[in-house]
N, C-alpha and C positions, 0 to 999 in steps of 0.2 A: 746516623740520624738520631736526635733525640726524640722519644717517641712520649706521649700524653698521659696514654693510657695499656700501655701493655708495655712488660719486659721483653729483653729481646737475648737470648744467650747461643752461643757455639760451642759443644765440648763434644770431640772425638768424632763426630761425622754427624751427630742430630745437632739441629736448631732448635730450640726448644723458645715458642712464643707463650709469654705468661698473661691472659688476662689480668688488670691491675688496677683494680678501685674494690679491694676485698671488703669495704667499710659499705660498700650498696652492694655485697654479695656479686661483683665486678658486671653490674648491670650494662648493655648495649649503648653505646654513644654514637654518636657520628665519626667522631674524633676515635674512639677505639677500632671500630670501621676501618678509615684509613690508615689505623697504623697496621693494623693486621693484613689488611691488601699490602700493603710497603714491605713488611714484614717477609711476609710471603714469596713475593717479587726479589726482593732481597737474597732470599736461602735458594730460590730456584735459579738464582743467575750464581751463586756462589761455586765454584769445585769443590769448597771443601765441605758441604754440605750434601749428605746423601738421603737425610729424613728429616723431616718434620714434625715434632709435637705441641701440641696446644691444649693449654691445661689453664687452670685459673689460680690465684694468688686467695690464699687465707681457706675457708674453709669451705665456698663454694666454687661452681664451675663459671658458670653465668645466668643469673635470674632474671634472663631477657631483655626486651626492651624497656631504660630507665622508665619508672615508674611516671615521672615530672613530667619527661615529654608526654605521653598518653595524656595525661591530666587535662595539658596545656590544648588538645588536639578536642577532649571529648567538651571543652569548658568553650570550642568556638575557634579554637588557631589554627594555623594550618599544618599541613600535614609537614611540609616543606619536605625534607630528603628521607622521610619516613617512607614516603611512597614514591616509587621514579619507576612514573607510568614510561615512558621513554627508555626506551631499552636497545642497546647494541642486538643484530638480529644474529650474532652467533651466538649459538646453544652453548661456548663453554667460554663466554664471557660475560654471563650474568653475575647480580651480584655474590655470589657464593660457586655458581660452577666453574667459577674458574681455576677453583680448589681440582677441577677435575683435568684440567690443563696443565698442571705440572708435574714435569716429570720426574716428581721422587717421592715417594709415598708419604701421607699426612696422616698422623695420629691425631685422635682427638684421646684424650686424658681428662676423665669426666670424676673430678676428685669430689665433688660436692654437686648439689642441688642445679637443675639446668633447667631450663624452660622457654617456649617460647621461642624469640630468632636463634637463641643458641642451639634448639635442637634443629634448626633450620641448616647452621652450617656443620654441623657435625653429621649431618647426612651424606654431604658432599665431601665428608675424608674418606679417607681409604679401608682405615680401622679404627672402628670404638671402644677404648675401653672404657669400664665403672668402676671405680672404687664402691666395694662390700657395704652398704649401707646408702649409698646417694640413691637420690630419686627423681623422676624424671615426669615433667608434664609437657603437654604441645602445650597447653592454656588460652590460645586460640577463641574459640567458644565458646567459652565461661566470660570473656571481655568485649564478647560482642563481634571479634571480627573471626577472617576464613583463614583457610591455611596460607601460608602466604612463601614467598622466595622461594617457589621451588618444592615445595613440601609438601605437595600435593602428587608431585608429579614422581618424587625421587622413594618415599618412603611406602609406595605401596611395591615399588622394586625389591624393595628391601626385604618387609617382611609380609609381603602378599596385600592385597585389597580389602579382605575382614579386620585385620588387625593395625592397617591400616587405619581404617575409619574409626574401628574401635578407639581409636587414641585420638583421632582428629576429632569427631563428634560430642565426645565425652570430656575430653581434657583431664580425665580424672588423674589419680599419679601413681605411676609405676617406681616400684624400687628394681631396684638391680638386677636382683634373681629373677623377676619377670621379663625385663628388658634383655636377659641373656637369652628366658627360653625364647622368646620370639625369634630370636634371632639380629635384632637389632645392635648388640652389644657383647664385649667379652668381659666378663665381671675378675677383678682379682682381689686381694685383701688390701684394705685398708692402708695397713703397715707398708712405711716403704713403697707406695702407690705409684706418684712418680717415677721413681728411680728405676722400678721395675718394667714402667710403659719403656722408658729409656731405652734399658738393656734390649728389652725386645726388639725396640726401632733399630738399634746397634747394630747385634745380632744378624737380623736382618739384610740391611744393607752391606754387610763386610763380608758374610758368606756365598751371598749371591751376587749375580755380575749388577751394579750401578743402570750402567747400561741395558741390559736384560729386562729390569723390571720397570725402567722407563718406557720401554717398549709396550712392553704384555700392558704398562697401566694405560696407556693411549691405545691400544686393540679394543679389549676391554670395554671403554667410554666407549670408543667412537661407535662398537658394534652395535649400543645402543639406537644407533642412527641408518643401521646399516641392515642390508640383506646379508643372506648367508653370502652369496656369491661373492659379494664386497668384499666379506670380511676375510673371506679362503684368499681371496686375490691379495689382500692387502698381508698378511700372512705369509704367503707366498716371497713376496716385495721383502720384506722384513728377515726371513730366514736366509734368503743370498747375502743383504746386505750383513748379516749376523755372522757369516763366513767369515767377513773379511775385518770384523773388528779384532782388534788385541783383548779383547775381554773374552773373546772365543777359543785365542789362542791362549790364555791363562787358564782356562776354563776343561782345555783338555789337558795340560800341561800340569796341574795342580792336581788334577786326579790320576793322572800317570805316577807323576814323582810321590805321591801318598802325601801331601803336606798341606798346609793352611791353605787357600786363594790370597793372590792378592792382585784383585780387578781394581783398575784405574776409572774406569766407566767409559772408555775409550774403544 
């Protein structure tokens, strides 16, 4: 598919989605939206895709919703697909939880300045990292409006309910090294930023079983929603069926013989 507003690449087992209008700091569209839901959809039906990263083109990450639409909204126009009161009533097909429905983990790659819906869906990856120097607002409340997709509900998870609201309320801007202590983010250097989110997602996916952490990442979510009992049961359900995959039997088979893994996610 030709996609509008974001790059779309495969190399070695990560998919790597590039926000792509670096000349508006790769601000929020409609059209970027659906390429990234596509996008998404795309790498999680793929085999030969075991991770996800999502990073931004030029020297930001994304500085929110385009400025033009807001304009357009506070000047009398309507909101149109800015707001979709009307919502599917499962919890991981909203528009960003659904980031929590696929089974193979998503990086967010936050090389530059992010703000606003962007910190909205990087809530909903798996793992954040910062590049050394970017900086991060909600901005939320300084423009008038509430936390909004989810960001209310996902980032006091994150890094607790004070610090939470400290960032919702305030909208002030955090760099890096704040956003790491919270907890919110893994900060690395500058230099090589990308490449290194990469190696990690690589890494990752190639030494542990495919399969394994598609699992543990739907336990995970769904406990969100669940009693303990559920979740021991559902666990339970998951550790038989884990017998009998080939990723279990490579899994004892690669630590017997002393050698690399090599899991199919089967």
């Amino acid at each position: 598919m030709a996609y509008t507003d974001i790059l779309y690449g495969v190399d070695n087992h990560v998919a790597t989605i590039t926000l792509n209008r670096p000349d508006k700091l790769n601000a929020w569209t409609a059209e970027m939206d659906a390429d990234v839901r596509h996008a998404i959809d795309a790498a999680a039906a793929d085999d030969k895709v075991r991770a996800i990263v999502i990073t931004g083109a030029g020297r930001g990450f994304c500085a929110g919703a385009d400025m033009s639409r807001l304009s357009k909204i506070s000047s009398g126009g309507s909101p149109g697909n800015v707001v979709q009161i009307a919502r599917k009533p499962d919890n991981f097909d909203q528009k960003f939880s659904y980031f929590l429905a696929v089974p193979k983990p998503i990086f967010a790659a936050i090389n530059g300045p992010i703000a606003g819906i962007a910190v909205c869906f990087t809530l909903f990856c798996d793992f954040r990292y910062m590049a050394e120097g970017a900086k991060l607002t909600t901005a939320f409340a300084k423009r008038g409006l509430i936390a909004e997709h989810g960001s209310s509900w996902m980032l006091p998870r994150l890094i607790g309910p004070m610090n939470a609201l400290d960032l919702l309320y305030s909208a002030r801007t955090v760099e890096a090294a704040e956003a790491e202590r919270l907890g919110l983010v893994r900060r690395l250097p500058a230099e090589n930023f990308l490449a290194n989110v990469q190696l990690i997602a690589r890494d990752l996916v190639t030494t542990s079983s495919p399969r394994s952490i598609g699992v543990i990442k739907r336990q995970v979510f769904q406990s969100y929603f669940q009693s303990l009992s559920e979740a021991w049961a559902l666990a339970d359900k998951e550790m038989a069926e884990s017998f009998r995959s080939e990723d279990f039997k490579e899994g004892v088979a690669h630590f017997v013989e002393k050698r690399q893994a090599a899991f199919t996610g089967r």
